[in-house]
C-alpha angles and dihedrals in degrees: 000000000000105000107216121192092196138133126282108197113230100174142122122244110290092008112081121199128167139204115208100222135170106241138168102264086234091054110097122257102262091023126086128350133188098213129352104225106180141325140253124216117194098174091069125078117270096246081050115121103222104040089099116031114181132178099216100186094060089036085060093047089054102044086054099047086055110272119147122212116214127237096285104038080052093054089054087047101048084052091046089047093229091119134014114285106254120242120229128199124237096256109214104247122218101215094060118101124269134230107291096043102054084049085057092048094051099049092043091043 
């Protein structure tokens, strides 16, 4: 059984809350869960306080029992030191100019 720590989304429409939950990683995303652990909510401001609420007690049993939190758990984890901050690699855009463009763009100035 894949332990997952992940979001489980508990808002109305338009207004989007989330619970941080344990799940098996083969449960649905707003079905069963094993232990709620915390909530997220997007609609505050980001310096808000309680825009990320985490139990870390219970987040630190269940990572040691195995569970795995998914990108953006880990991302509330890695701010709230209670896991390394994941590393995410440049990702090439497609909007941006190509080659000879950006040439152009060099010699004109």
């Amino acid at each position: 059984m894949g332990l997952k720590i992940r979001l489980a989304r508990a808002g109305a429409k338009k207004r989007p809350y989330y619970h941080i939950v344990v799940a098996d990683s083969r449960s649905p995303r707003d079905g069963r869960f094993i232990e709620k652990l915390g909530s997220y909510n997007p609609m505050l401001p980001s310096d808000h306080a309680d825009r990320v609420r985490l139990s870390a007690e219970r987040i630190t049993y269940w990572k040691s029992v195995g569970a795995l939190p998914t990108e953006r758990v880990a991302k509330f984890l890695g701010h709230a030191g209670l896991a390394p901050m994941p590393v995410y690699n440049e990702q090439p855009k497609q909007s941006a100019p190509k080659k000879k463009a950006q040439e152009r763009a060099a010699a004109g100035g």
